[in-house]
C-alpha positions as CSV (number, residue, x, y, z in Angstrom):
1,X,-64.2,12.3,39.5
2,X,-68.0,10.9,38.7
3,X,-69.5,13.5,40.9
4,X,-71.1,16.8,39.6
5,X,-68.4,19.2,41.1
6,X,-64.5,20.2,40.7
7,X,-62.8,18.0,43.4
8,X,-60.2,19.7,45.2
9,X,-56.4,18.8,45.4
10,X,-55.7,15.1,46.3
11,X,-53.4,12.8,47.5
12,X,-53.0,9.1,46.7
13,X,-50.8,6.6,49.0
14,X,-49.7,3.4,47.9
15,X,-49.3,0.5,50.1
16,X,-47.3,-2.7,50.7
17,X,-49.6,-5.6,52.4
18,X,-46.9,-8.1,52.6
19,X,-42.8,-8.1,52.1
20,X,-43.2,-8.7,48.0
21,X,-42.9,-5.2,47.4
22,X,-40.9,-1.9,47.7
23,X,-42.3,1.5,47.2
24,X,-39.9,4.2,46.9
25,X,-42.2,7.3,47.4
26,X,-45.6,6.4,49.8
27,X,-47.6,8.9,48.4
28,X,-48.2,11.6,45.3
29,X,-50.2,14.9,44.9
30,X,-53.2,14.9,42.4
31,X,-54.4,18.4,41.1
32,X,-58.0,19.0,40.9
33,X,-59.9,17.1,38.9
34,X,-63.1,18.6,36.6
35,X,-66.3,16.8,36.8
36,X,-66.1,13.1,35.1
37,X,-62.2,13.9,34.7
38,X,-59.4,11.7,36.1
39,X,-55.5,12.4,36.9
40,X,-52.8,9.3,37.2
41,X,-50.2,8.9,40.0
42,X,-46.6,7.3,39.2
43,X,-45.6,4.8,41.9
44,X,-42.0,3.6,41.6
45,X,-42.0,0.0,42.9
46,X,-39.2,-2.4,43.1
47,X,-40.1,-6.1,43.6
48,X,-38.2,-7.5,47.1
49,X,-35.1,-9.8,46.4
50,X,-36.6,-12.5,48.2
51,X,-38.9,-13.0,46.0
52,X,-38.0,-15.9,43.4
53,X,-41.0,-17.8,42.4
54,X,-44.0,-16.8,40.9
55,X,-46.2,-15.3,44.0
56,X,-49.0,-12.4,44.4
57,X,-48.3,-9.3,46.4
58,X,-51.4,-7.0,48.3
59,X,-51.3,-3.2,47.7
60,X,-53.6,-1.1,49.3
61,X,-54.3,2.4,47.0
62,X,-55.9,5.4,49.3
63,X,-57.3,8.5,47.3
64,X,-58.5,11.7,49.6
65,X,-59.9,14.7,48.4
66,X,-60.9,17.2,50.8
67,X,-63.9,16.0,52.7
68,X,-64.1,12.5,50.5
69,X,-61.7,9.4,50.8
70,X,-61.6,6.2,49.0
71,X,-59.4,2.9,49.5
72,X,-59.0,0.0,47.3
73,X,-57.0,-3.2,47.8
74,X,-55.3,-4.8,44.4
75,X,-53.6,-8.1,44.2
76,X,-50.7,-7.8,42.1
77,X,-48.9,-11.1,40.2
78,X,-45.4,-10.8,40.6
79,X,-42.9,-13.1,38.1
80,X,-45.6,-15.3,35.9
81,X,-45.4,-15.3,32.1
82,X,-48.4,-13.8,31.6
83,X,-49.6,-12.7,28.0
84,X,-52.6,-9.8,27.9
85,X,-51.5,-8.0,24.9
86,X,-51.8,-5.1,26.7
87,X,-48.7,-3.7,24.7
88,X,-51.0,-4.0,21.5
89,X,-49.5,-6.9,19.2
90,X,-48.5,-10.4,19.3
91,X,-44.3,-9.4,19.7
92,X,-44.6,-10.5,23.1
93,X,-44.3,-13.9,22.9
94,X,-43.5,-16.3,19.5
95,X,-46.8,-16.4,18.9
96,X,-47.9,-18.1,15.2
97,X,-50.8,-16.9,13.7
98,X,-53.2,-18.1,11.1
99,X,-51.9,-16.2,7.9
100,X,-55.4,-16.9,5.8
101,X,-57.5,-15.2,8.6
102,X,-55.0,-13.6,11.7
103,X,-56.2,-13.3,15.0
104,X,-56.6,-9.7,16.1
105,X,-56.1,-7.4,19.1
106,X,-59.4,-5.6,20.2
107,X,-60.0,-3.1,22.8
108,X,-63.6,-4.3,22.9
109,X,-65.0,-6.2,25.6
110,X,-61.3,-7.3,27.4
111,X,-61.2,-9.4,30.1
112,X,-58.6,-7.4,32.0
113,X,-56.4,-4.4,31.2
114,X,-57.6,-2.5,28.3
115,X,-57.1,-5.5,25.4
116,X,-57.9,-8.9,24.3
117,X,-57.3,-11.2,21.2
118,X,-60.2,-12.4,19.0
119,X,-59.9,-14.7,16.4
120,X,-60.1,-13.4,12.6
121,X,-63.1,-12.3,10.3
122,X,-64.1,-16.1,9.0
123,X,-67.3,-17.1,7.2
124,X,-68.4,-20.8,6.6
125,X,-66.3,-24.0,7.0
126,X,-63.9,-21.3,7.8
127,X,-61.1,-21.4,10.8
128,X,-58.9,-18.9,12.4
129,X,-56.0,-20.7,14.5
130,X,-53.3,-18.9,16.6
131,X,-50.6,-21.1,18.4
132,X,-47.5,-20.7,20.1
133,X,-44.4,-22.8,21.6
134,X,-43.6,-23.4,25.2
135,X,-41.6,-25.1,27.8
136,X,-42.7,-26.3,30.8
137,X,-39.8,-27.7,33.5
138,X,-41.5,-29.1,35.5
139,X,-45.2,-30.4,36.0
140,X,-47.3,-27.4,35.5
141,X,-50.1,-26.3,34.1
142,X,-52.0,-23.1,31.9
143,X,-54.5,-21.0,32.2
144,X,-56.3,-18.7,30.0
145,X,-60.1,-16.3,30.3
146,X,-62.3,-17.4,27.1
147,X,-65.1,-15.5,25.5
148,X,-67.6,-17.0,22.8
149,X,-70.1,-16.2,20.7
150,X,-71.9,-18.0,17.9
151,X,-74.0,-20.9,17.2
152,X,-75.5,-23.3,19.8
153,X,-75.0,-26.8,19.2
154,X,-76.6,-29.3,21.1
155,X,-76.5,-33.2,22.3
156,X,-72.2,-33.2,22.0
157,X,-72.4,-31.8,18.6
158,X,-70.4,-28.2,18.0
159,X,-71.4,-26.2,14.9
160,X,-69.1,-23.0,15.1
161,X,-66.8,-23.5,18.2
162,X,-63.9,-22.5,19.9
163,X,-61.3,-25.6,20.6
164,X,-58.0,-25.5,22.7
165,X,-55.5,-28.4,22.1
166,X,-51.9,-29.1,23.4
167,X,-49.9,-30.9,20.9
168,X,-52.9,-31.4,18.5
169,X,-54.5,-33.1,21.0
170,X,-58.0,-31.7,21.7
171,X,-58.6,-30.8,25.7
172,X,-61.6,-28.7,25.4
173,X,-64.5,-27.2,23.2
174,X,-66.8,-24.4,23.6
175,X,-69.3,-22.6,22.1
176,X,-72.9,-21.0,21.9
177,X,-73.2,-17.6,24.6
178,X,-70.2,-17.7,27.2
179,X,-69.1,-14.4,29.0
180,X,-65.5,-14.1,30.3
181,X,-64.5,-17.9,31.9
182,X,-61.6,-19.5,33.4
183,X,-60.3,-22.6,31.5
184,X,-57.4,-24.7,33.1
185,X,-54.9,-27.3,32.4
186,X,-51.9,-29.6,33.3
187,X,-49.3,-29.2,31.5
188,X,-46.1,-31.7,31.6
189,X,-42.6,-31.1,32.2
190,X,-41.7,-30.7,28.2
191,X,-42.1,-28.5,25.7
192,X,-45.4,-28.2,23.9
193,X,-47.7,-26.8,21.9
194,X,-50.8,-24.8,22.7
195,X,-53.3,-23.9,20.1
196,X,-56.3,-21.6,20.0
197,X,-59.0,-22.4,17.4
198,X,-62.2,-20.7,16.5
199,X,-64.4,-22.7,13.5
200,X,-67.4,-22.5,11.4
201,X,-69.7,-25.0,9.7
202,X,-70.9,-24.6,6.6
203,X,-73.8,-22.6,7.8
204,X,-75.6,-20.4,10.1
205,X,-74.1,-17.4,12.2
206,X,-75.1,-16.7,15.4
207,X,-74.2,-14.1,17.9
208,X,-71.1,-11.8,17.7
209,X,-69.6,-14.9,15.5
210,X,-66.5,-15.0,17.3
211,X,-64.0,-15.9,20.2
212,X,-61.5,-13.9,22.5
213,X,-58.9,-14.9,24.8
214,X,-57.2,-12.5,27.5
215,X,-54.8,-13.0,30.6
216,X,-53.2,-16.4,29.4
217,X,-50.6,-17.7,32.4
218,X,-48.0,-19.8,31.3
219,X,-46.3,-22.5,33.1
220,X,-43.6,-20.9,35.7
221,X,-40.1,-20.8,35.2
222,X,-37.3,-23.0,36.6
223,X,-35.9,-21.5,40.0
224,X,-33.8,-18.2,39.4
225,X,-30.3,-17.0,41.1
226,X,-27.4,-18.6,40.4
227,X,-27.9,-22.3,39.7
228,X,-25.4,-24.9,41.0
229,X,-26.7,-28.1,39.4
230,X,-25.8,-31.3,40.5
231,X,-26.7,-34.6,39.3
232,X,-24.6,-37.7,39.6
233,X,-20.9,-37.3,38.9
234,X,-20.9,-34.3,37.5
235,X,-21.1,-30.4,39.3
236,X,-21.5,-27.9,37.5
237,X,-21.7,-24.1,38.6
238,X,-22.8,-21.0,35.5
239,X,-22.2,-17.3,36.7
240,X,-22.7,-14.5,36.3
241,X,-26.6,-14.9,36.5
242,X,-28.0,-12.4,35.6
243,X,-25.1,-11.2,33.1
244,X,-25.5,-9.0,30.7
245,X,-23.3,-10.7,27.7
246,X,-21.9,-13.7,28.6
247,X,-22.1,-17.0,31.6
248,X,-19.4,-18.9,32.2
249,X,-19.7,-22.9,32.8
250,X,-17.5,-24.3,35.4
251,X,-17.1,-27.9,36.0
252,X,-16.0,-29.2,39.4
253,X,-14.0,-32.6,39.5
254,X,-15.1,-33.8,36.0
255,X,-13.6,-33.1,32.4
256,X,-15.9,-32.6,30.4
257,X,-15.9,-35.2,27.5
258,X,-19.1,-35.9,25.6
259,X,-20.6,-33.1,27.3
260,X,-22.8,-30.5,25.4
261,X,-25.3,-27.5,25.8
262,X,-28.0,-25.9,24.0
263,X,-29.3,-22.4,24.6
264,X,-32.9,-21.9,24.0
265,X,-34.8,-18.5,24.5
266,X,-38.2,-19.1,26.9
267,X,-40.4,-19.8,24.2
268,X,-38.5,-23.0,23.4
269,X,-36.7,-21.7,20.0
270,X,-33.3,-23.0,19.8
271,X,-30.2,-20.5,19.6
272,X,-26.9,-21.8,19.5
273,X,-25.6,-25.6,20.2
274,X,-21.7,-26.0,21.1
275,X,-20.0,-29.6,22.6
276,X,-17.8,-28.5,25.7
277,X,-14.1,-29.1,25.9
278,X,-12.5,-27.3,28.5
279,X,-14.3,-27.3,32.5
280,X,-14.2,-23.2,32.3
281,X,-16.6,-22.8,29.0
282,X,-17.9,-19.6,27.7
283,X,-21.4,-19.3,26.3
284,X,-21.6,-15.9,24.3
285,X,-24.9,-14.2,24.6
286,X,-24.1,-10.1,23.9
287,X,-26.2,-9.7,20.5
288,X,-29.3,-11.5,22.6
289,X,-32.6,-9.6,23.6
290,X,-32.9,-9.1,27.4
291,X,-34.9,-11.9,28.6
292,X,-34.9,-15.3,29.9
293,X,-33.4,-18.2,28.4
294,X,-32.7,-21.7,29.2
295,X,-29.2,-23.5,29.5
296,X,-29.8,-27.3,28.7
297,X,-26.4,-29.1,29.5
298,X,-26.4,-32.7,28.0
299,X,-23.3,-35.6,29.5
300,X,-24.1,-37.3,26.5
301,X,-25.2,-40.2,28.9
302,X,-29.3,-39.0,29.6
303,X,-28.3,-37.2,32.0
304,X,-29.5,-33.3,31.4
305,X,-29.2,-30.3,33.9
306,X,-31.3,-27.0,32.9
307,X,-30.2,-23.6,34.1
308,X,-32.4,-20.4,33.7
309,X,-30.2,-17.3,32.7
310,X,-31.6,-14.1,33.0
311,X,-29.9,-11.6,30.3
312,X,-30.5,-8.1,31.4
């Protein structure tokens, strides 16, 4: 409430634009609400089970109170691996950061939500690096909102700067003044590298002295359900999926000699490794987090299938 009165009792609805989203309860009661006070609304949405690839869903929000009535429309990302740190810390993810001079999470200036991550307190011919592991299956790309502020350089030449590189390989530079922006890039099928890097010289500050990144979107998934993978000879079909402790690999019309698999969590960290003997094949995963992991099954011969299993 910005006015300068008590509002009277409201109600807020929530609504579905499309078919991405279910809403159990349409609307919720909101008590009065002082001058420059605010009140929250708990919405109970379940995402549609058609929905399997990375999309965006329209809601429509409606608050009336009394005489006065506001609407709002929100686009809502459904099933992208997104970081935001809006859960306060770097657990999220794998993420490895600089151990000389960490990368932080500030509340100040975010891009989105209510938190962002800035690179650490450096001083001249000083850096602050933070980097993490991904895998890509299939040609994708990332994305990421950047803030910087410090020196100016000029004619190509960066004093204190803020690089990105994938596999140590440079893709972009910025520095001087730059409010919240949208960088971009194509990522390969593969796993990879992606590092954040904010740098000095060996003199003059300028500015706030620093870099932020917020709202990073990571390459999508493979497709999710249950997988029946087929390549050549060999068929293959892994259930449950989702499971909660363990898949099963069945092989159809093949024994499988020379064949093995490797279970790796999202991030691209390797758990276990086991050759296959037998065409019914457990793969044990009861002590692992809830998440998604990937199934990589080898013949031995270059030909590799990769399942997504989702452990709830």
């Amino acid at each position: 409430n910005i006015g300068g009165a008590l509002s009277p009792t409201g109600m807020v609805s929530l609504q579905s634009l499309d078919q991405h989203l279910i809403i159990s309860q349409l609307s919720q009661s909101v008590g009065a609400l002082n001058m420059q006070g605010n009140g929250v609304a708990d919405f109970n949405v379940t995402v549609a089970s058609t929905v399997s690839e990375p999309t965006e869903a329209q809601v429509r929000i409606q608050y009336t109170a009394g005489q006065y009535s506001v609407t709002k429309d929100y686009t809502l990302k459904i099933a992208y691996l997104i970081e935001d740190w809006e859960n306060e810390n770097f657990e999220t993810f794998t993420w490895v950061n600089d151990a000389s001079h960490p990368w932080v999470i500030t509340d100040e200036n975010p891009y989105e939500g209510h938190f962002a991550a800035r690179s650490g307190n450096i001083t001249h011919s000083q850096s602050s690096s933070l980097s993490l592991q991904v895998i890509a299956n299939e040609d994708d790309s990332v994305s990421f909102y950047y803030f910087v502020s410090c020196e100016q350089g000029f004619s190509g030449v960066h004093y204190d700067k803020l690089e990105f590189f994938i596999d140590n390989v440079l893709q972009e530079t910025w520095d001087g003044s730059i409010g919240w922006s949208l960088a971009a890039f194509p990522l390969l099928e593969g796993n990879h590298i992606l590092k954040w890097s904010y740098s000095k010289d060996y003199m003059v500050s300028d500015g706030l002295d620093l870099a932020m990144i917020d709202f990073i979107k990571f390459p999508k998934a493979i497709k999710s359900g249950i997988d029946h993978a087929q390549k050549q000879s060999i068929q293959l079909s892994v259930y449950p999926n989702p499971t909660t402790d363990m898949v099963y690999l069945q092989f159809v019309d093949v024994q499988p000699e020379g064949i093995s698999y490797q279970l790796f969590d999202i991030y691209g960290k390797l758990i276990s490794v086991q050759s296959i003997r037998s065409t019914h094949t457990v793969v044990p995963m009861q002590n692992l987090s809830s998440g998604i992991y990937l199934l990589k099954i080898n013949s031995g011969v270059g030909n590799e299938q990769v399942v997504k299993i989702i452990k709830n």
